[in-house]
Backbone as JSON, one array per atom type, in Angstrom:
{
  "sequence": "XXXXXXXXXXXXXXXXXXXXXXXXXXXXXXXXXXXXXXXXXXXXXXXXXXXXXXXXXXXXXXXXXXXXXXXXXXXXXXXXXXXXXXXXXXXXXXXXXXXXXXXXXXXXXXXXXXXXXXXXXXXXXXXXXXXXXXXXXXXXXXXXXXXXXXXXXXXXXXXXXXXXXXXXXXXXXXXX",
  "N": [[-3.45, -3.62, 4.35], [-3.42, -1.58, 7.17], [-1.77, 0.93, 8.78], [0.22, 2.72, 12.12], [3.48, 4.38, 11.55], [6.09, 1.7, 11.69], [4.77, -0.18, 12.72], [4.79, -2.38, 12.21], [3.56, -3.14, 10.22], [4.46, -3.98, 7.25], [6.15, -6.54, 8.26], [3.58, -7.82, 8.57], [2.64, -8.06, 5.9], [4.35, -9.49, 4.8], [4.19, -11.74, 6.11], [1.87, -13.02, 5.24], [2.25, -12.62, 2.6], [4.2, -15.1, 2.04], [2.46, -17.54, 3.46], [0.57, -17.19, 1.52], [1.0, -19.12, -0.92], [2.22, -18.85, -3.16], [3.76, -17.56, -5.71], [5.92, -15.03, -5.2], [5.76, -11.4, -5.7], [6.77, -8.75, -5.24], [6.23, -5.42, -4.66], [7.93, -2.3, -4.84], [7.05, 0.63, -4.14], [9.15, 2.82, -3.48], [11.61, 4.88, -4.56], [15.17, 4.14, -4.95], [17.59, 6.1, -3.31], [20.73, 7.41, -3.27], [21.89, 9.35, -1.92], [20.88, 9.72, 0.47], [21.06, 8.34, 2.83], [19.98, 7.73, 5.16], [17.29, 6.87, 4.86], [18.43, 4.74, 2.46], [19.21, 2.66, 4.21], [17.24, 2.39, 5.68], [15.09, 0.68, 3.47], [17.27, -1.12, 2.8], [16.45, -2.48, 5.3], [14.01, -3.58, 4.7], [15.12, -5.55, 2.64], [16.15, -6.89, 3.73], [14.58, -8.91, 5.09], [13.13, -10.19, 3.34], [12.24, -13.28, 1.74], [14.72, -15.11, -0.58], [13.94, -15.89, -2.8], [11.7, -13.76, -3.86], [10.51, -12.04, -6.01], [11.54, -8.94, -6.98], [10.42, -5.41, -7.66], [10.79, -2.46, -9.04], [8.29, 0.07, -8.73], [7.21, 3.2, -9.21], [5.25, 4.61, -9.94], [3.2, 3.62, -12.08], [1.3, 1.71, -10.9], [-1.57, 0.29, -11.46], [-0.74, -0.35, -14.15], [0.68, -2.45, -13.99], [-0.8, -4.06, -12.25], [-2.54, -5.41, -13.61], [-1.19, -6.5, -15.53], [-0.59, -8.48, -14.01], [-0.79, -12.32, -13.0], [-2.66, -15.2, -12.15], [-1.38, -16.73, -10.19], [0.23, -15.41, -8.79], [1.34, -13.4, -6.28], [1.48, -10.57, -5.05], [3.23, -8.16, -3.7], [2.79, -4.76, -2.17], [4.1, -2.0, -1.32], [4.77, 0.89, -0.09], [1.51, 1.75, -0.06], [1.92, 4.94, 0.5], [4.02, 5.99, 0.09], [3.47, 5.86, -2.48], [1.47, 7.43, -3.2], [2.86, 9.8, -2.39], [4.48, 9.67, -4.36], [3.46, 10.82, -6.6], [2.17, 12.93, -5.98], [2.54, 15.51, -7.1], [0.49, 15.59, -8.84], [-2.51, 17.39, -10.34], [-5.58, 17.93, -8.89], [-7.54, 16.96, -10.74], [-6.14, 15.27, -12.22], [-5.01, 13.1, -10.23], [-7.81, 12.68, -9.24], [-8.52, 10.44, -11.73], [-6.32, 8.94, -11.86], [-7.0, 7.56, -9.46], [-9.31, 6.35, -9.89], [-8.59, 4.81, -12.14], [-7.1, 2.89, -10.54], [-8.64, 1.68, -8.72], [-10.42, 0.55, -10.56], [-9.34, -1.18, -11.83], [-7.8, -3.04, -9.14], [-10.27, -4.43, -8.61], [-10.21, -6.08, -11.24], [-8.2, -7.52, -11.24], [-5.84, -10.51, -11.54], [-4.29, -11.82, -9.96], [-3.2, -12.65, -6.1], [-3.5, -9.84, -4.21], [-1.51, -7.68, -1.81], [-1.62, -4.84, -0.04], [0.37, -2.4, 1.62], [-0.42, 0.02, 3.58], [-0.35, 3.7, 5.18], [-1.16, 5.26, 8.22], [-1.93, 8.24, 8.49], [-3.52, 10.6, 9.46], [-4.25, 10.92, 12.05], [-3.18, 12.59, 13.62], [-2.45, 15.95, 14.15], [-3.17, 18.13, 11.83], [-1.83, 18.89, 9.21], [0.2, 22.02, 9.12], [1.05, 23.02, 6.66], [-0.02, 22.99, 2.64], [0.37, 21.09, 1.4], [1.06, 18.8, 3.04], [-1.37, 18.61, 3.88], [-2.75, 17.83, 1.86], [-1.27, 15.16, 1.14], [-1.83, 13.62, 2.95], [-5.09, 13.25, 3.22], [-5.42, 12.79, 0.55], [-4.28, 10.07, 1.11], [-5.49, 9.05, 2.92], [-8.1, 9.28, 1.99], [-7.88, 7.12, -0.46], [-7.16, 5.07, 0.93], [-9.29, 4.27, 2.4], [-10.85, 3.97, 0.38], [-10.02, 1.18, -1.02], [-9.96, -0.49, 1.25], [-12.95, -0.85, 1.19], [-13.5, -2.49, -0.93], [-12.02, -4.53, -0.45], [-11.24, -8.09, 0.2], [-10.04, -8.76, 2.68], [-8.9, -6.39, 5.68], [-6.35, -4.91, 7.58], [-5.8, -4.16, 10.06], [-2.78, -3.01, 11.63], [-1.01, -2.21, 14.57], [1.21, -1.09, 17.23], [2.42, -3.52, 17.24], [0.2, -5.14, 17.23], [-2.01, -7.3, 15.62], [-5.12, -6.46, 14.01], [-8.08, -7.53, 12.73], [-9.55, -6.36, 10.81], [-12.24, -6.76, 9.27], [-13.32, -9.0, 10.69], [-14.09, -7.61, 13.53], [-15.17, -5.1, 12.88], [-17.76, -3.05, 11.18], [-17.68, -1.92, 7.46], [-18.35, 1.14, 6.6], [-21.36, 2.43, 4.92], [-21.19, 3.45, 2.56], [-18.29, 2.39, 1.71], [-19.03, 0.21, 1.08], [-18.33, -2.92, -1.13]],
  "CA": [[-3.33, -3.38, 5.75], [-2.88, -0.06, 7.51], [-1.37, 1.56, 10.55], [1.38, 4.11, 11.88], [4.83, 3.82, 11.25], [7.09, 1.18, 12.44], [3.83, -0.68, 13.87], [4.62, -3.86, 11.99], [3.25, -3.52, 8.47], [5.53, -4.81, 6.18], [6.38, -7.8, 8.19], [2.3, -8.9, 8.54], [2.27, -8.4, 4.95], [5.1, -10.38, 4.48], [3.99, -12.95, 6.53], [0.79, -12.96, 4.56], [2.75, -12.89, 1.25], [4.15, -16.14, 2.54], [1.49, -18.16, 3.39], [0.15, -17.61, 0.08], [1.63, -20.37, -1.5], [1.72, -18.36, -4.4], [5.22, -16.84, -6.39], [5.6, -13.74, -4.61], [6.22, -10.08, -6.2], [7.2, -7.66, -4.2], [5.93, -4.37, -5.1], [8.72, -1.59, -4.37], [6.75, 1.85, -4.84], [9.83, 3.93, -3.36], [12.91, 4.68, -5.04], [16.09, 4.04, -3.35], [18.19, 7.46, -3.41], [22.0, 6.49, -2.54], [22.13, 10.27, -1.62], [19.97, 9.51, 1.3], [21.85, 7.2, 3.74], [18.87, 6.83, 6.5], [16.4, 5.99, 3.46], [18.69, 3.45, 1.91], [18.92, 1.87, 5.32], [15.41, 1.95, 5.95], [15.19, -0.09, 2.0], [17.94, -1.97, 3.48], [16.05, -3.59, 6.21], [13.6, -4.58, 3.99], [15.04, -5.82, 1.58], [16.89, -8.2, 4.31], [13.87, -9.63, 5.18], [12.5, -11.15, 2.69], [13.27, -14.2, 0.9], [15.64, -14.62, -1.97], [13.16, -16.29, -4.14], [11.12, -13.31, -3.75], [11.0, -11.07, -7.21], [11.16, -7.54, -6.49], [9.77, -4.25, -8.92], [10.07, -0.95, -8.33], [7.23, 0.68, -9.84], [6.64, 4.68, -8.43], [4.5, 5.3, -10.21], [1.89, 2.97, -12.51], [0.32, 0.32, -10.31], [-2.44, 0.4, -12.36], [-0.1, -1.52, -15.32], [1.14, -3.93, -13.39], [-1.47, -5.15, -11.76], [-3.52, -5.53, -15.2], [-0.14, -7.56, -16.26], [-0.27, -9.82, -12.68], [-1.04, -13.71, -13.25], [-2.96, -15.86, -10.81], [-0.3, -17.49, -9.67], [1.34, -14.5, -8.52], [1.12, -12.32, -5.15], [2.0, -9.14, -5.23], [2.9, -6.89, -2.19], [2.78, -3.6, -2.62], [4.59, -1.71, -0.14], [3.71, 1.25, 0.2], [0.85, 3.14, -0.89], [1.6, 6.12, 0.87], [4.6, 6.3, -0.63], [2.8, 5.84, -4.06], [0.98, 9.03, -2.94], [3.87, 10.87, -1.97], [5.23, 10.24, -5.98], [2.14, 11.61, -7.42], [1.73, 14.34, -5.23], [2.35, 16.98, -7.54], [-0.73, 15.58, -10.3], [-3.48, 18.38, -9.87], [-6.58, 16.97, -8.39], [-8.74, 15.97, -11.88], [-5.6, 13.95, -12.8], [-5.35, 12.34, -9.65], [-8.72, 11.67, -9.26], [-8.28, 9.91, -12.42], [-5.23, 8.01, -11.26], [-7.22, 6.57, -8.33], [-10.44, 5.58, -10.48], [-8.38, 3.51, -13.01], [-6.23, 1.88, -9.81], [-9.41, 0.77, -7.97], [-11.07, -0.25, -10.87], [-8.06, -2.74, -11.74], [-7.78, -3.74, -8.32], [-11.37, -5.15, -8.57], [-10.04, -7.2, -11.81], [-6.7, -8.25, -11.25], [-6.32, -12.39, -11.0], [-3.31, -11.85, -8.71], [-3.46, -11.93, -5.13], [-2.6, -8.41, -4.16], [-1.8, -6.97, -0.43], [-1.48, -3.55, -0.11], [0.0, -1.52, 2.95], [-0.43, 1.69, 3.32], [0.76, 4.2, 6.12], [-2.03, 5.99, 8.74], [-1.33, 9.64, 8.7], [-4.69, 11.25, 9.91], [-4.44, 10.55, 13.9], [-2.35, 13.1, 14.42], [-2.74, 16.84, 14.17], [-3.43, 18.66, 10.87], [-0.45, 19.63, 8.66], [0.07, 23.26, 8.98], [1.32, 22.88, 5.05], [-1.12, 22.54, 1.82], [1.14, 19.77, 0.66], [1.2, 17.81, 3.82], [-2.84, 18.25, 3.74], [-3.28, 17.62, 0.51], [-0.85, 14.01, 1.09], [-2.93, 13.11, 3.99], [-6.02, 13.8, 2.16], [-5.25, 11.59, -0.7], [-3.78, 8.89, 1.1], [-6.72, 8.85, 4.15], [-9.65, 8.77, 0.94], [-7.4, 5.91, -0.8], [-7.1, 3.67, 2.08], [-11.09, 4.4, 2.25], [-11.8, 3.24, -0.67], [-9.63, 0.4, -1.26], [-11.0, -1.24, 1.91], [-14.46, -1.09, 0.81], [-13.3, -2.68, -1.83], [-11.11, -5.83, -0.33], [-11.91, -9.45, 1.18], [-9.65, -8.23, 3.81], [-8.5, -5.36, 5.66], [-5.96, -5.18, 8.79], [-5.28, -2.73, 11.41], [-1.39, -3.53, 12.5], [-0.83, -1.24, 15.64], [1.56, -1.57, 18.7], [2.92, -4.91, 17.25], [-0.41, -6.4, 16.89], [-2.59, -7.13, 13.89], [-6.57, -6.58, 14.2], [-8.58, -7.99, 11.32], [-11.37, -5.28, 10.77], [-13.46, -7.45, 8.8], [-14.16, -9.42, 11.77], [-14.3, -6.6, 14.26], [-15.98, -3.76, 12.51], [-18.21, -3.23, 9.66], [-17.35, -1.16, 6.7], [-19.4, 2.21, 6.32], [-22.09, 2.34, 3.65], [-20.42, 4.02, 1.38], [-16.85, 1.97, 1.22], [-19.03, -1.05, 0.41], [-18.03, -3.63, -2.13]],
  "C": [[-2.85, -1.98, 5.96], [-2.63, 0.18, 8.93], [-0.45, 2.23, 10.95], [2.55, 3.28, 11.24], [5.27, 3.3, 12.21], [5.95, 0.24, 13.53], [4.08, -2.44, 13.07], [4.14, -4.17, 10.46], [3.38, -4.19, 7.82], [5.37, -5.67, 6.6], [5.03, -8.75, 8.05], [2.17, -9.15, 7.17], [3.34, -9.51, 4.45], [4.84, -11.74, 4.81], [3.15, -13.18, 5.58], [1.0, -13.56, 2.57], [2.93, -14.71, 1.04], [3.47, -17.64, 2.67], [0.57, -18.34, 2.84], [0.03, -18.77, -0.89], [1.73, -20.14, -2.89], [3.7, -17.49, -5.01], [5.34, -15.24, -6.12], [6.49, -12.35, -5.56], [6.02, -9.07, -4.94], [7.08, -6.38, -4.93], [6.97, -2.84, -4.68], [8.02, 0.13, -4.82], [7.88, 2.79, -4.5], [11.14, 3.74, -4.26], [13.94, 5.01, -4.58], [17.04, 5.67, -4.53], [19.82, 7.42, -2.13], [22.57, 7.79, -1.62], [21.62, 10.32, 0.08], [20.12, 8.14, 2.22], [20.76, 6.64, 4.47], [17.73, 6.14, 5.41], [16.75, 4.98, 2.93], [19.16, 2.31, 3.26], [17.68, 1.03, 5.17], [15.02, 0.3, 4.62], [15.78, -1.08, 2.11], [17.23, -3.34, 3.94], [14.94, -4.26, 5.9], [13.6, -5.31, 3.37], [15.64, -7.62, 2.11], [16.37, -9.08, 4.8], [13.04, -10.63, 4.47], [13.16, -12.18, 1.7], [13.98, -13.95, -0.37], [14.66, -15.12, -3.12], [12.24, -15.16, -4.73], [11.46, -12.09, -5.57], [10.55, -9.55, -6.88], [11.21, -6.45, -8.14], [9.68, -3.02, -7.94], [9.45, -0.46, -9.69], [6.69, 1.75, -8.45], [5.49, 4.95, -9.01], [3.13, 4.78, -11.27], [1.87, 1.56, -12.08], [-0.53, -0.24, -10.96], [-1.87, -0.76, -13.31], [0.5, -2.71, -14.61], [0.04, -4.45, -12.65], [-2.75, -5.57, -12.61], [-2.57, -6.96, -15.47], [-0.2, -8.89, -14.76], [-1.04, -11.03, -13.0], [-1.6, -14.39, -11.78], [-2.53, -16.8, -10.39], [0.83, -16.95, -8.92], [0.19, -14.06, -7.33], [1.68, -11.65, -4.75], [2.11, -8.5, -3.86], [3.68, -5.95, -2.27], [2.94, -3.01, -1.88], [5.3, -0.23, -0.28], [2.8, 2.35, -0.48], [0.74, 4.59, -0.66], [3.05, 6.39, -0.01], [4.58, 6.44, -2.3], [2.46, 7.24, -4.08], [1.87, 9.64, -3.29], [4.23, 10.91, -3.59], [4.35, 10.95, -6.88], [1.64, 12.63, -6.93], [1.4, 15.48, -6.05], [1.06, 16.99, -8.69], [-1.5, 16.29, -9.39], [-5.1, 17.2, -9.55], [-7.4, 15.95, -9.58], [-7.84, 14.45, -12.21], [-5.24, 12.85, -11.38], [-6.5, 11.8, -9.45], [-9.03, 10.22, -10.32], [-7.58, 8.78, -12.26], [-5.94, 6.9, -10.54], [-8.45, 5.57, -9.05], [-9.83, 4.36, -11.18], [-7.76, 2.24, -11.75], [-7.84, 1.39, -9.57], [-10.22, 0.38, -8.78], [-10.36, -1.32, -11.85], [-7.94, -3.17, -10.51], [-8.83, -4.84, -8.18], [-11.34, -6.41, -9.44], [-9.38, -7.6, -11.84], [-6.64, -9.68, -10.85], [-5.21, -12.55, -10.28], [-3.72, -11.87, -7.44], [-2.45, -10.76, -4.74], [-2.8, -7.85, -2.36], [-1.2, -5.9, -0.44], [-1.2, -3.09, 1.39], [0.5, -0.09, 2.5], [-0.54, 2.5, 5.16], [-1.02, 5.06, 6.69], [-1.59, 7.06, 8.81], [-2.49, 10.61, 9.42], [-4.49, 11.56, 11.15], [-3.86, 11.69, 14.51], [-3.55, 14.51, 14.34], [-2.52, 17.14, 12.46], [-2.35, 19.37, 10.46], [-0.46, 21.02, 8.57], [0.41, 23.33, 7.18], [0.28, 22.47, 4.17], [-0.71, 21.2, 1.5], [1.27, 18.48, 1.63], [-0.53, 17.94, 4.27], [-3.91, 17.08, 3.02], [-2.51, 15.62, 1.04], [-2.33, 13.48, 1.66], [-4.33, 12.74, 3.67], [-6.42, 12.33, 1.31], [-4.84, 10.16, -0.27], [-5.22, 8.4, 1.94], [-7.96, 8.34, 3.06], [-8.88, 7.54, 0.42], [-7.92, 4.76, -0.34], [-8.84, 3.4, 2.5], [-11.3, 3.4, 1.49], [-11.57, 1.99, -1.05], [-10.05, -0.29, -0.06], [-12.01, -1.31, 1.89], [-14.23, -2.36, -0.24], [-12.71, -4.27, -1.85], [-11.38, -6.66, 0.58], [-11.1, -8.68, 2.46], [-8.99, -6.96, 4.51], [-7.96, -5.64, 7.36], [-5.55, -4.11, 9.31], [-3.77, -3.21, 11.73], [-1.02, -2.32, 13.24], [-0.23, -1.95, 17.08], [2.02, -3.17, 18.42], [1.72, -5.77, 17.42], [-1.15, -6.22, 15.8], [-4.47, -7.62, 14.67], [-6.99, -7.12, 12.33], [-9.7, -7.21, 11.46], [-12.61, -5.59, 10.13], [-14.55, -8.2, 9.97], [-14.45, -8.69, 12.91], [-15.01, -5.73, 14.18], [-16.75, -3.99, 11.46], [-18.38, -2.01, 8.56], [-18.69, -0.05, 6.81], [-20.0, 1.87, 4.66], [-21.41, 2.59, 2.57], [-18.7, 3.59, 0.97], [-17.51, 0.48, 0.55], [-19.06, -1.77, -1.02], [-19.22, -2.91, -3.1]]
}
């Protein structure tokens, strides 16, 4: 699922996690930084939401291995991929492109269910910075490709949740 910040994300995926019926993993791509009071808030208020049974992982940085290692009995939520971005920022383009080929072609075999949110950054105006291009960039083609790619895909905006499968239909080129 994708959409701005603070539109609801997390909790649809949570709900989603949920109604799985499945042993939930919680995917933690950021890492908490105690230096960083409003950040370990933010980490905070997620962390207060979700259940206690819930097993949490932080993993910044290879998705890829864990979701090779995920069991189908497990459901993973992976929260978020922009912040995945943001840790890989500095790999030069060949090795990111790299990065993204092996993720989406483990996402395709993984026997977990896996929900992924990831953060809209495009909508706005164009980063005057290479580095806030370049994010944007990488996260905007991502979220591309990995919805071509997945039974479902959700818009959460303004506190509501669109299902774009049933609304829209993927461009040629994101399809399965």
């Amino acid at each position: 699922m994708t959409g701005p910040a603070r539109s609801g994300k997390s909790e649809w995926a949570e709900i989603l996690a949920m109604q799985s019926q499945k042993v939930v993993i919680y995917v933690a791509t950021a890492v908490e930084n105690s230096d960083d009071k409003e950040w370990h808030q933010r980490i905070q208020q997620h962390k207060q939401r979700r259940p206690q049974d819930w097993v949490t992982l932080e993993v910044p940085y290879e998705l890829s291995t864990l979701l090779t290692d995920a069991k189908s009995n497990n459901c993973l939520l992976v929260d978020s991929l922009g912040t995945w971005v943001a840790n890989l920022l500095e790999q030069d383009e060949l090795i990111w492109e790299n990065i993204v080929r092996e993720f989406l072609e483990t996402v395709q075999l993984v026997a977990a269910d896996v929900i992924f949110v990831a953060e809209e950054t495009g909508w706005g105006v164009v980063p005057a910075y290479s580095t806030g291009r370049t994010f944007r960039d990488r996260l905007g083609h991502l979220v591309r490709q990995l919805g071509g790619i997945s039974e479902e895909v959700y818009l959460v905006i303004g506190g509501h949740v669109l299902n774009l499968g049933l609304l829209g239909s993927p461009l040629p080129s994101t399809r399965k």
